[in-house]
N, C-alpha and C positions, 0 to 999 in steps of 0.2 A: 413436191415429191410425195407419191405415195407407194403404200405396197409395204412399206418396211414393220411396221407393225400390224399386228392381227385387227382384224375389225371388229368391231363391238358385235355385239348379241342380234341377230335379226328376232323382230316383233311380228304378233298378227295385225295385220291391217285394219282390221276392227278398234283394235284398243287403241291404233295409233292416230288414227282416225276422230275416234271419240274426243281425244286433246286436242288437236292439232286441227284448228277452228279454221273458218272466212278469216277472221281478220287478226287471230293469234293465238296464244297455247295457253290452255285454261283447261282447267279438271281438281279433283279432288283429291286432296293431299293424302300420300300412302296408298290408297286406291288406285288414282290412274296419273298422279304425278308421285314420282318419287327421285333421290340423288341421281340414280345412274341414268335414269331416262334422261333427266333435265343434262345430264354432262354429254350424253349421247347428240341433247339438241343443240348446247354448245360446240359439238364438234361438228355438228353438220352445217350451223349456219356460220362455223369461221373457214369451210370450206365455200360455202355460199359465196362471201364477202370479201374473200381470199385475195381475188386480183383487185389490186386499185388500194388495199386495207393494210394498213400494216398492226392495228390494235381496235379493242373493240372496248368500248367503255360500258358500265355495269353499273346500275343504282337497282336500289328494293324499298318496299313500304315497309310499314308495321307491322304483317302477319307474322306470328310466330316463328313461322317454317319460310319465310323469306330469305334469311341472313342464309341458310344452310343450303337453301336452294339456289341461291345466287354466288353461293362456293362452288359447287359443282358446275354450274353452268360455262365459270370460267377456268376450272381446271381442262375442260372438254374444249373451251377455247386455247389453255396453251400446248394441250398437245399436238394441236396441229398449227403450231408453230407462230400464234399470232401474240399479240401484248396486250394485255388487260390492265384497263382504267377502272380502278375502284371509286366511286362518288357515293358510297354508302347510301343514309335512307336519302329516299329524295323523291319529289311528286312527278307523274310523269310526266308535266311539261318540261320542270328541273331536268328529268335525263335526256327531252330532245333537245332540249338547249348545250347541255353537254354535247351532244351530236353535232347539231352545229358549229357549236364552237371550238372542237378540238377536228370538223371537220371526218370525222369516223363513222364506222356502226355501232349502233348502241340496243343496249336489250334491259328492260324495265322488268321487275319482278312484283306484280300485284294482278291481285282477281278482282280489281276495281270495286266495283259497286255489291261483288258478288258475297255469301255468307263466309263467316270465318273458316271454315272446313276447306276453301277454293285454294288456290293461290295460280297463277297463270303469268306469262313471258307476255309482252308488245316490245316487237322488235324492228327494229330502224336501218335502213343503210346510212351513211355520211349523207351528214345536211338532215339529218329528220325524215329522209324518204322511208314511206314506210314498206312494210314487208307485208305481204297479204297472199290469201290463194296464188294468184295468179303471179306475184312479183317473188315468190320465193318458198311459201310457208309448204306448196304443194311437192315438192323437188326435195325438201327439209323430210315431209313426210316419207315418200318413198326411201330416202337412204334411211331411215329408222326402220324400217319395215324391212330392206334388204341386210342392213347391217352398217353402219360409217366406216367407210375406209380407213385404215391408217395411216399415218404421216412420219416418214423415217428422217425428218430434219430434226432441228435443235425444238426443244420447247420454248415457246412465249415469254414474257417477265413482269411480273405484276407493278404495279404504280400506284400509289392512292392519291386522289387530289379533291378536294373543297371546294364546289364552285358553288354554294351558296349564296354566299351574297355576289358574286356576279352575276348569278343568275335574277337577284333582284333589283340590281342598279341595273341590268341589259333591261330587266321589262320597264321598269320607272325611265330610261331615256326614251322610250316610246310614247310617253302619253307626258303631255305638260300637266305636272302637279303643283306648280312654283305657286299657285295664287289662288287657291280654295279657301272658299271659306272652313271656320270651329264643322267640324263633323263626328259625331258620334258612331261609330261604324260594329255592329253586333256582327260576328262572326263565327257561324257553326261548322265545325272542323268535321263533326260526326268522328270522335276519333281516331281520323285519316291524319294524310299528310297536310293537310291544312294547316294543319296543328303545329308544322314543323317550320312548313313556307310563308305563313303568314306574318309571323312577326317580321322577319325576315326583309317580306317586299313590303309592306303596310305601314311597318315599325317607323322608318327613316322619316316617313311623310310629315309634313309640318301640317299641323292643324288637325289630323286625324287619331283621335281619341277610338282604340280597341277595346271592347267588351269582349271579350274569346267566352268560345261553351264550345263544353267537350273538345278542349286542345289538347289533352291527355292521347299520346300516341296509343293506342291498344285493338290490337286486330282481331279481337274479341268482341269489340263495337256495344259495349254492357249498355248504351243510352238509346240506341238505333240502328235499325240500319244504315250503313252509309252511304243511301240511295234517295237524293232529293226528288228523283223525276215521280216518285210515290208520295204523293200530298201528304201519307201519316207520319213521314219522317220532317215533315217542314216544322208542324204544329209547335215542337218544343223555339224553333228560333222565331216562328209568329208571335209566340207569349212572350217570349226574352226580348222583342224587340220593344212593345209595347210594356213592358215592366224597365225597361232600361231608356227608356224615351229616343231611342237611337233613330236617327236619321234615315237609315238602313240598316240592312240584314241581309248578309251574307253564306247562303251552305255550299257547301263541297263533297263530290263525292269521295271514294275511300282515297281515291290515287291523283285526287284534287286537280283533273282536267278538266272536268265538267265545274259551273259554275251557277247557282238558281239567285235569285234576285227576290227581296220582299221589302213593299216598300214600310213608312213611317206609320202605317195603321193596318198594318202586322198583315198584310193582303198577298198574295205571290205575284210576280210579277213572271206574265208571259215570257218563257226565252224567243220567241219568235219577236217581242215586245222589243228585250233588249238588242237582237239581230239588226233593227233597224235601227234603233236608237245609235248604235255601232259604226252600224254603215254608212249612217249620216254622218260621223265626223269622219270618217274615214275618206267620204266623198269631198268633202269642207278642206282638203288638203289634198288631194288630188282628182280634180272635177271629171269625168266621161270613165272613171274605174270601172273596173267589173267586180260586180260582186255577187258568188256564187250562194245559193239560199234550197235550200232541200225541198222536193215537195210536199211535205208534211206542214211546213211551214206557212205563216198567214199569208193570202194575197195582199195584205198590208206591206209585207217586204218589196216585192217588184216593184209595187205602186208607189211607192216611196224612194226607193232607189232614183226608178226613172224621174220623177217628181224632180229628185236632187243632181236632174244627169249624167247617173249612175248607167251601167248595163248589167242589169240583171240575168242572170243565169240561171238555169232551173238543173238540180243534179236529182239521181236516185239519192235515198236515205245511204246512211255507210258513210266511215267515214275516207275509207281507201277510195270510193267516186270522188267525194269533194274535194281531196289532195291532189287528184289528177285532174279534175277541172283547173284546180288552181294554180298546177304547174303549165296544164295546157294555157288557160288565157292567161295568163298573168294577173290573178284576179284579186285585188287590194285585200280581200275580207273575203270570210264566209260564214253562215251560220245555220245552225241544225237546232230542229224544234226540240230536242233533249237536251239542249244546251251546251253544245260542244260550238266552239268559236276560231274559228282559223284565220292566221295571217300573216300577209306573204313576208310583214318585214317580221318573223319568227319563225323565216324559213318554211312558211306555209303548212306550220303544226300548228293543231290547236294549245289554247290557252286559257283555263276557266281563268286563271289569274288576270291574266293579261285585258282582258274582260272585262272583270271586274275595274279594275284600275283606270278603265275607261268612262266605267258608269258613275263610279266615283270625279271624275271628271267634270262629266255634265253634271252631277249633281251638284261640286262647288264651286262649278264659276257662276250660278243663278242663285236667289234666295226661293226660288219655287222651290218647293216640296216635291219629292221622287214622285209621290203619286199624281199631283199635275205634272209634272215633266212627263212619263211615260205616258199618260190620257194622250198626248200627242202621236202616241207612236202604236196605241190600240185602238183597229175600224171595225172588227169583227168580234164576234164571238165563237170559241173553241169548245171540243168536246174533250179536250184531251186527249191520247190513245186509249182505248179501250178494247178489249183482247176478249176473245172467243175463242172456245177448246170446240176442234170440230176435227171430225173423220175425214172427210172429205171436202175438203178448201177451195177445190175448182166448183162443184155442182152447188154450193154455196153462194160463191160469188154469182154465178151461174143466175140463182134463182133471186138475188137480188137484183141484178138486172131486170129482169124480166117484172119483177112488181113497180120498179120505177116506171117501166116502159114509155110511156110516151114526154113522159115528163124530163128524160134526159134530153140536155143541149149537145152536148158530145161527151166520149169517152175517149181517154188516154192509156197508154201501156204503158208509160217507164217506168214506173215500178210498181206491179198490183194492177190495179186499176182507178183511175180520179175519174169519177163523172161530175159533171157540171149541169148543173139542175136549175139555172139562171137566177137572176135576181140575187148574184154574191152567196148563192149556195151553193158548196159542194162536198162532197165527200172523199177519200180514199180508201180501200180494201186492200188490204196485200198481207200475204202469205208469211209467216215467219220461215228463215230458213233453216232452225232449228228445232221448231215444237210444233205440236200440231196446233198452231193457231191461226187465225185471222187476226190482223191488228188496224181497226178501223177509226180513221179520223174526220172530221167533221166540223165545217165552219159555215154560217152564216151571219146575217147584218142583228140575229136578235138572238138572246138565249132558247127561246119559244122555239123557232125554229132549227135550231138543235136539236133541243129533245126531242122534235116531232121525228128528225131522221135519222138519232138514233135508234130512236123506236122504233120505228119501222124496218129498221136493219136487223136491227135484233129480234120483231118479229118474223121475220123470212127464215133467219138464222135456225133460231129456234124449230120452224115448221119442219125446215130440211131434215134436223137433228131427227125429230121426231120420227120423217116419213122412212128415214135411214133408220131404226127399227124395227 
């Protein structure tokens, strides 16, 4: 029913806009999120979820203004008449796991990787499906902009429940831990939720000795950012591994779904490294899988997959593509060169955890050392992403073509553009859909050859910049 109460406030489409992201709602706390919006976007997305839903479950990180924002979110959900699962702090795999296992929609409260000033919503249908532009967030938009209908039924009824350590016996029945070897395991929380889920799924392991840094929940983040994919934030768990003689090392971003890997002589370890690594046991328990791999990601992944009779998949970056490859093929695993790790038996949400738990795996059933184990699963050398502020992003890319010229093998469109320059080199360009950048990646068989096409990317770049004044 609607109609019986008045509707909420209509917004400008600007402001609502500026939140109300691709893949979720993210903005600056007081500025462009505040209580009544976020209750406004609980009322719009329990109208969303409405048919097939009868509750919607709710966890939050450590940002200060999380708890407050995640009250309002569910007041907005019971007034239009649905039942709110309280799961307090919790990391955002922990609230799709809630999802799936109370079989609901669920809405996560953290600006992930973002500074403390953020805070932002990722929100889920029942089962962990996510919600994005196109599956919901764009339709969320618009009734904010016109105003949320009112609901003249009964209100909602709140519940609180604890699925913590279910949430860590469900990821430990997934990966066999029974027979590792003594491991040392350094663990940088970045004082995120790591901090909160790590004991939690780690703790129980027999054999697995925790060194924790920065497991102090505070969304404050006083040690660093708590953004791994930026190599200045690894440096403090590079030193802690090597001052602690740990086996591994482990960081987390703030809302501890992403997962970064570094091995015994304090080095980073590729996430396209551990993709494979991943996807090989994954293959080792069910042969001819699919397994979907970003194009960002190294040609090492396909080539290894199929190596292991896998079928590899190639998706756009994002992670709402690869959930849809994954529901479309059924596809065991998947993995993204940021380190976001998905899988089907986790209801095809990602899991840095779950991930991890894996790489811990291969590491103690051998006496090799992470850094010869992973040598296994790196053929190429990486540039990282590396980003460019530019005016105009098309006459850019534009003009790097044109310097490559004859020297390309082919070009692709799925996302950006990937040329292939033979002899295991290639690169990608593509657009950010938020900033004015380019974000360019780049691999071949030697570092030398890197730099050379960086360079010269970034010489084009540059010239463009230039001639555009």
């Amino acid at each position: 029913m609607t109609g019986g109460a008045p509707t909420s406030q209509s917004r400008p489409a600007a402001a609502v806009h500026r939140v109300i992201k691709a893949y979720d709602v993210r903005g600056l706390v007081g500025e462009e999120l505040d209580e009544q919006f976020v209750a406004d976007v609980g009322g719009a997305f329990a109208r969303l979820v409405r048919d097939g839903a009868a509750q919607v479950v709710i966890g939050y990180d450590m940002r200060a203004s999380s708890p407050a924002l995640a009250a309002a979110f569910a007041e907005g959900v019971l007034t239009q008449g649905l039942d709110v699962v309280r799961i307090g702090l919790a990391s955002t795999d922990q609230l799709y796991f809630a999802s799936g296992l109370l079989d609901c929609p669920g809405a996560m409260f953290t600006a992930s990787h973002n500074p403390a000033a953020y805070n932002g919503i990722k929100l889920c249908r029942a089962g962990a499906k996510p919600v994005g532009k196109d599956t919901g967030l764009s339709r969320i938009a618009d009734e904010l902009i016109a105003g949320v209908p009112g609901y003249d039924g009964a209100p909602g009824t709140v519940s609180d429940r604890d699925v913590l350590d279910d949430y860590g016996h469900f990821l430990r029945s997934l990966v066999s831990l029974a027979d590792l070897r003594p491991l040392k395991v350094a663990v940088d929380a970045g004082n995120g939720m790591a901090g909160h889920t790590t004991p939690a799924v780690l703790g129980p392991v027999p054999g697995i000795t925790l060194s924790p840094l920065y497991f102090e929940l505070d969304g404050t983040f006083p040690n660093h950012e708590a953004n791994p994919l930026d190599p200045a934030n690894l440096t403090d768990l590079q030193a802690y591994v090597l001052e602690t003689g740990a086996d591994i090392g482990l960081a987390f971003d703030g809302d501890a779904d992403r997962c970064f890997v570094v091995d015994e002589k304090g080095r980073p370890v590729s996430p396209s490294a551990v993709t494979a690594l991943v996807a090989a046991r994954e293959l080792g328990r069910e042969i001819g899988a699919t397994v979907i791999h970003n194009l960002i990601t190294s040609r090492a992944v396909p080539e290894l997959v199929a190596e292991r009779g896998g079928t590899p998949v190639r998706s756009r970056v994002g992670h709402s593509y690869i959930k849809a490859l994954m529901a479309d093929t059924g596809a065991i695993f998947g993995g993204e060169h940021s380190a976001h790790y998905y899988f089907r038996d986790f209801w095809g949400a990602d899991s840095g955890m779950l991930a991890a738990l894996h790489v811990l795996a291969a590491l103690g059933e051998q006496h090799r050392p992470l850094s010869e184990i992973m040598a296994d699963y790196q053929r190429y050398e990486a540039s990282g992403e590396i980003n460019f502020t530019v005016t105009d992003a098309e006459r850019c890319v534009d003009d790097v073509l044109k310097a490559f010229g004859t020297r390309i093998h082919s070009i692709d469109h799925l996302d950006g553009v990937t040329v292939d320059l033979g002899d295991g080199i290639w690169f990608n360009l593509r657009m950010s859909n938020t900033e004015p950048l380019l974000r360019l990646n780049v691999e071949a068989r030697t570092a030398d050859e890197v730099d050379e096409i960086v360079a010269a990317v970034a010489t084009q770049i540059a010239a463009g910049a230039e001639a555009a004044t």
